[in-house]
C-alpha positions in Angstrom: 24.3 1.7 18.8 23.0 5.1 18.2 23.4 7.7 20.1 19.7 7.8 21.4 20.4 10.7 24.2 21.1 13.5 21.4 19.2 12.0 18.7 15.8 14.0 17.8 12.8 12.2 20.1 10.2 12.1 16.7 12.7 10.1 14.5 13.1 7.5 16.6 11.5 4.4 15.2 10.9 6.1 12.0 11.4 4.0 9.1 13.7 6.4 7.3 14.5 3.8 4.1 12.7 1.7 2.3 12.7 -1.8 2.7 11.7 -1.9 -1.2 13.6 -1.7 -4.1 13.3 1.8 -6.1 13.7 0.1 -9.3 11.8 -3.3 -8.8 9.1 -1.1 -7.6 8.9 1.5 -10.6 9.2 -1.9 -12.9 6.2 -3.1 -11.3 4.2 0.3 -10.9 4.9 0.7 -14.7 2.9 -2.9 -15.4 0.8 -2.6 -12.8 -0.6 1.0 -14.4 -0.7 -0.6 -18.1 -3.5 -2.5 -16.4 -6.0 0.3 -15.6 -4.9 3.2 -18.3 -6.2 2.7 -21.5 -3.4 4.5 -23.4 0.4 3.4 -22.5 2.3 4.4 -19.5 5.5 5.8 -18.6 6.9 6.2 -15.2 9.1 9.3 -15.5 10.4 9.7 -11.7 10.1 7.4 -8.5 11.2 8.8 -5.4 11.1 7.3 -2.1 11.3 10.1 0.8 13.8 9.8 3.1 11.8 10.6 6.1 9.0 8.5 5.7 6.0 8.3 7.4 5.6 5.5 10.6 2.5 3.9 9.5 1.9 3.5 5.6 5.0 3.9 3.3 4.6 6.9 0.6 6.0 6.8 -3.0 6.6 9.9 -5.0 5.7 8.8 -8.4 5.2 10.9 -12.1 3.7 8.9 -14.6 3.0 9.7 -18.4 -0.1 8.5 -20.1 -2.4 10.7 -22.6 0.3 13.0 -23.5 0.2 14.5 -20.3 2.4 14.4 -17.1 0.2 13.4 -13.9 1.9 13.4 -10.4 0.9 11.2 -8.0 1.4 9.6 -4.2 1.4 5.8 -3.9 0.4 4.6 -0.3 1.7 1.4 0.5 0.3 -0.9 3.4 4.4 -1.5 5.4 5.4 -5.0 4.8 5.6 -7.5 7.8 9.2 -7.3 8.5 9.4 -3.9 9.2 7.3 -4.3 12.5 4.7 -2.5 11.8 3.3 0.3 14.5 -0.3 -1.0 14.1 -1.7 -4.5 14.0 -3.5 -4.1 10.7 -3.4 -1.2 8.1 -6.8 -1.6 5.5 -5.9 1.1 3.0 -8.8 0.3 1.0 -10.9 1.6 3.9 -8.8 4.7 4.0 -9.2 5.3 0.3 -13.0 4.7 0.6 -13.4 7.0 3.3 -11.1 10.0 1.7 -13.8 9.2 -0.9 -17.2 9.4 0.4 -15.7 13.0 2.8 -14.9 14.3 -1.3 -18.2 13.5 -2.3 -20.1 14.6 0.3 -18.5 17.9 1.7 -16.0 20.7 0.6 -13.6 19.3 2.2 -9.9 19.9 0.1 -8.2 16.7 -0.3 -6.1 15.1 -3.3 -7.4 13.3 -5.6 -7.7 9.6 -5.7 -7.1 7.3 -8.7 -6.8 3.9 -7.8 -7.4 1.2 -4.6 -5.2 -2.1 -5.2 -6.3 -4.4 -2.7 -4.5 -7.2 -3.6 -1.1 -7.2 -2.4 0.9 -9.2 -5.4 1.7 -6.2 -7.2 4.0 -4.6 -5.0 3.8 -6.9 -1.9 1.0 -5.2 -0.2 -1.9 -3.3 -0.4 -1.9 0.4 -2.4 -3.7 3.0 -3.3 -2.8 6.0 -5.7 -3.8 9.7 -5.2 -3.2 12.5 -6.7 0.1 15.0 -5.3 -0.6 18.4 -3.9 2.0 21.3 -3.7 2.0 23.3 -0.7 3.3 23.2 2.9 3.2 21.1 5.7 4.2 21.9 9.2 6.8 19.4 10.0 7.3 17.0 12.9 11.3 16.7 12.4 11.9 19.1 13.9 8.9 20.0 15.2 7.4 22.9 13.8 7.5 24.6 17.0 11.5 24.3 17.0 11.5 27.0 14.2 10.0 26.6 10.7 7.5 28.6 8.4 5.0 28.1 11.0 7.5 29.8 13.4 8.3 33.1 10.8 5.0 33.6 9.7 2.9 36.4 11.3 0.7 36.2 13.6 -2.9 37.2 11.5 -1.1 34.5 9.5 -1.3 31.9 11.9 -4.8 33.1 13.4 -6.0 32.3 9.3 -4.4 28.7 9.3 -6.5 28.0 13.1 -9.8 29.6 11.9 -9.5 28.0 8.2 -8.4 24.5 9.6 -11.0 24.6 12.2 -13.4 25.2 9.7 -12.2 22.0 7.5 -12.7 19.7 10.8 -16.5 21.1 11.5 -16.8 19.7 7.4 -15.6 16.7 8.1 -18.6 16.1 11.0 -21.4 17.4 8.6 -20.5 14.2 6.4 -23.1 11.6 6.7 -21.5 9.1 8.8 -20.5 5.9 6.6 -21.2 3.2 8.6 -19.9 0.5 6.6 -16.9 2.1 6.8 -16.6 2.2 10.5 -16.0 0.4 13.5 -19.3 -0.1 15.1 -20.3 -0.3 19.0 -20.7 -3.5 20.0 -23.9 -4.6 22.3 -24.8 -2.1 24.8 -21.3 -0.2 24.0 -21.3 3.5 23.4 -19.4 5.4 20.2 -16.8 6.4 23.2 -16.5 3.2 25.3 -15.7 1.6 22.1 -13.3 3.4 21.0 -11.7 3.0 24.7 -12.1 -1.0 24.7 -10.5 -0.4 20.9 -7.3 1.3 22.7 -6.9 -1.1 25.6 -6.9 -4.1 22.4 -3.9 -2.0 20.9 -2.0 -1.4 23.8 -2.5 -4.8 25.2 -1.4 -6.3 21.1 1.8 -3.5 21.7 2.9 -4.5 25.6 2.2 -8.2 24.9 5.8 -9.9 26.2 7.0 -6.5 27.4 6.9 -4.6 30.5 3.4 -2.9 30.8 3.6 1.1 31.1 2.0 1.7 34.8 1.3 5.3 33.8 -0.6 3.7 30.8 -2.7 1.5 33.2 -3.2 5.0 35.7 -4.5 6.7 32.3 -7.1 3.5 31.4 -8.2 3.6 35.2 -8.6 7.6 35.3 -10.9 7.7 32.0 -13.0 4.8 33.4 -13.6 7.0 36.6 -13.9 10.1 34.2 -16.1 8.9 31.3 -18.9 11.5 30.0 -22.1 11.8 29.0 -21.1 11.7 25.1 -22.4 14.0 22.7 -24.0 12.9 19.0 -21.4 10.6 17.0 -19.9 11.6 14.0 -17.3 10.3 11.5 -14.3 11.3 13.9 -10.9 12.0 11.0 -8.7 10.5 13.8 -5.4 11.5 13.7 -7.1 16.0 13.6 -4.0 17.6 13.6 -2.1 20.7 11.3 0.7 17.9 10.6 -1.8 15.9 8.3 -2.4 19.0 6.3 -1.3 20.4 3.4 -1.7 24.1 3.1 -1.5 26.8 0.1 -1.8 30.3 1.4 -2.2 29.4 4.9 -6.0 27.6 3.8 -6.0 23.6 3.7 -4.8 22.0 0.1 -5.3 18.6 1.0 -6.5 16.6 4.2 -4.2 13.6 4.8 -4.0 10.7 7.0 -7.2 8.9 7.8 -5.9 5.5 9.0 -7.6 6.2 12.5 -10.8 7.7 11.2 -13.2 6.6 13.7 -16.9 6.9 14.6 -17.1 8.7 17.8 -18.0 12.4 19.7 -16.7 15.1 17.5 -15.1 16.5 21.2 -11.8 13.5 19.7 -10.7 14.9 17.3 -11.0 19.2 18.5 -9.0 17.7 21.8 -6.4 15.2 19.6 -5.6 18.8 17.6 -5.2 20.8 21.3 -3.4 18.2 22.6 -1.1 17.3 19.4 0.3 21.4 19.7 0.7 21.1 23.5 2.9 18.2 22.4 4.8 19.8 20.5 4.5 23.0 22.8 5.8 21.1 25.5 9.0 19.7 23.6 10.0 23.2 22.3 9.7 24.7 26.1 12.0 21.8 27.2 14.6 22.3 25.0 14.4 25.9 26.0 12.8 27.5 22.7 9.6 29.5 23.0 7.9 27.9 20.1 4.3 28.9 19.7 2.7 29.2 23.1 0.2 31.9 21.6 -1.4 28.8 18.9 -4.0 26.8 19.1 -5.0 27.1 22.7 -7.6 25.2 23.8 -10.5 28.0 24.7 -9.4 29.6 21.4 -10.0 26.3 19.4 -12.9 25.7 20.9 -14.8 29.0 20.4 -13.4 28.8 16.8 -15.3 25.1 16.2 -18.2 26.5 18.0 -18.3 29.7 15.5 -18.2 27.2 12.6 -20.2 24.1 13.6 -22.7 25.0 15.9 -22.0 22.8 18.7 -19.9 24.2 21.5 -17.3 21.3 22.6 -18.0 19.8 26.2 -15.8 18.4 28.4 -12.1 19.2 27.0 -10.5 18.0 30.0 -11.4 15.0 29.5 -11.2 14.1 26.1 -7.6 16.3 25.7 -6.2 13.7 28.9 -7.5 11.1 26.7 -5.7 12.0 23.6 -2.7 12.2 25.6 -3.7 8.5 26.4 -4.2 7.2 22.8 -0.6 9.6 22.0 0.6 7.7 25.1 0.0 3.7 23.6 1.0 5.1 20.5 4.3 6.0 22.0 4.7 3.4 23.6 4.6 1.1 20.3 6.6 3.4 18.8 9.2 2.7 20.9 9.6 -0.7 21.7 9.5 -0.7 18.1 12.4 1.6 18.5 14.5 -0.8 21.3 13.2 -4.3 18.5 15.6 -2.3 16.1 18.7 -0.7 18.2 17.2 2.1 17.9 16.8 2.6 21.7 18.0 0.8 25.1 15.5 -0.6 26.9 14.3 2.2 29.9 14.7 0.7 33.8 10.6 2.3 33.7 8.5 1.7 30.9 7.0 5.1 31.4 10.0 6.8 30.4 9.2 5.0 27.0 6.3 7.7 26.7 7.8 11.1 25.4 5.0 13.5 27.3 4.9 11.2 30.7 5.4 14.5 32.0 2.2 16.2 30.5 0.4 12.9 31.3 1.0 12.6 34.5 0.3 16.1 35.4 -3.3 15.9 33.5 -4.3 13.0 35.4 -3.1 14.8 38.3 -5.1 17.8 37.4 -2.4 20.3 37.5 -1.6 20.6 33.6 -3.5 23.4 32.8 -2.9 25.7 36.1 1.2 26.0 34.3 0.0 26.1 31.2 -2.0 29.1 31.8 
């Protein structure tokens, strides 16, 4: 059993190897490609990262065709056995969506090849994009633990906020692809939906487990809490400096948009506050001063203000919500975590949440007073 007291808190439940074969999966890359290039195809390198990501696998693939070298990503939808952390992954939707943000804003992300819905090829849904070279601030460790975040200066750092907020306020001025979205139902706000859509996942991840009481406080606090909601947009999802790849402290490549949603643009400002104060938090726990001067939340805010023209309302309750979603997604991540040794089962369930701390105190109201 592994040592689950020492070992890092963000690679538990990772699915650090592959659960394909390197060269069954280059053979059929290599056949699969000399089906939509017109000239012949060579795969010169496959490399499957060790750390990979916890949703979608990634392959790092360099394929020949035309004389010319062209590195690429492969995202593959995680096969079955693996227990998946969400229900469904529809990476056609993904690639879709990375597509209509690069043809309708200035928004930097990689380019996209191909979409292969049908999962025979390599045993699940794929699509192929185009590779980016750059930096990205790591979760393991966290990039608040020490890392090229951590050395460079602070002007530096004040660049990265003010050009990253200015790539989110891009991603709102998109026209909104419907089609593309989950809609309200009835009668059912852009927020409320994307609440009842929470409650679905966490009630999918708890089903024959022990329910997280603190999860059930949080549902019952943003029911009392809800707010008058501000005009939808197409909402990224998963807003935060971890999903970028930057050149020269400036966004290279937006990543990640498996939880793009259609919702207030007040998600996905609070999900990047809240995502550093997560990270914030671990660093001041293991007694490190990691970057308490970054992305604060009345900083942020002016910033998306300054570049979108609408001032973000009520960030107390839409950060305490994103500690909510971060909380379910825990949560899964977790007892995904016990299904494979990875863990022991907690006496609480809320100790399966990372930031039950940081939750608790938001609901109580008393976050912010400590964190000044």
């Amino acid at each position: 059993m592994p040592d689950t007291d020492s070992a890092d808190p963000n690679e538990v439940a990772r699915p650090t190897s592959s659960r394909r074969d390197p060269d069954w999966l280059r053979a059929r890359l290599a056949d699969w490609l000399n089906t939509v290039v017109d000239s012949p195809v060579t795969v010169t390198r496959l490399e499957i990262p060790s750390a990979n990501g916890m949703s979608s696998e990634t392959i790092v693939l360099d394929a020949r065709w035309d004389d010319t070298e062209h590195p690429l990503v492969v995202r593959v939808a995680p096969l079955a056995e693996s227990d998946p952390v969400f229900p469904a992954y529809d990476l056609d939707r993904q690639f879709r969506i990375i597509g209509h943000v690069a043809s309708s804003t200035y928004v930097a992300l990689p380019k996209l090849y191909w979409s292969e819905p049908d999962p025979r090829p390599l045993g699940a849904p794929f699509f192929i994009m185009g590779r980016v070279d750059g930096q990205v601030p790591p979760d393991v460790m966290p990039y608040t633990f020490g890392s090229w975040m951590s050395d460079a200066t602070p002007e530096q750092r004040a660049t990265l906020t003010e050009k990253t907020i200015e790539t989110l306020a891009m991603i709102h001025s998109a026209p909104v692809p419907h089609e593309l979205l989950d809609q309200p139902g009835p009668g059912e706000t852009p927020l409320r939906a994307h609440i009842r859509r929470l409650r679905d996942f966490y009630a999918w991840a708890s089903d024959g487990r022990a329910g997280s009481g603190l999860i059930e406080r949080g549902f019952a606090w943003v029911a009392e809490n809800i707010p008058d909601e501000t005009d939808p947009v197409l909402s990224w999802g998963d807003a935060r400096i971890g999903n970028i790849i930057y050149q020269d402290f400036a966004p290279a490549a937006v990543l990640d948009w498996e939880m793009a949603a259609y919702g207030p643009r007040e998600l996905d400002v609070a999900w990047m506050i809240f995502l550093h104060r997560f990270f914030q938090d671990l660093a001041e726990m293991a007694g490190l001063p990691g970057l308490p001067d970054f992305l604060r939340r009345d900083e942020v805010a002016a910033a998306y203000g300054r570049k979108s023209g609408h001032q973000p309302l009520d960030l107390d309750f839409y950060i305490t919500y994103g500690a909510l979603i971060h909380a379910v997604v825990m949560y899964r991540i977790q007892s995904r975590a016990i299904h494979f040794g990875q863990a022991e089962e907690p006496a609480d369930p809320d100790d399966m949440i990372l930031h039950r701390a940081t939750l608790e105190a938001m609901l109580e109201g008393t976050y912010w007073e400590k964190v000044g």
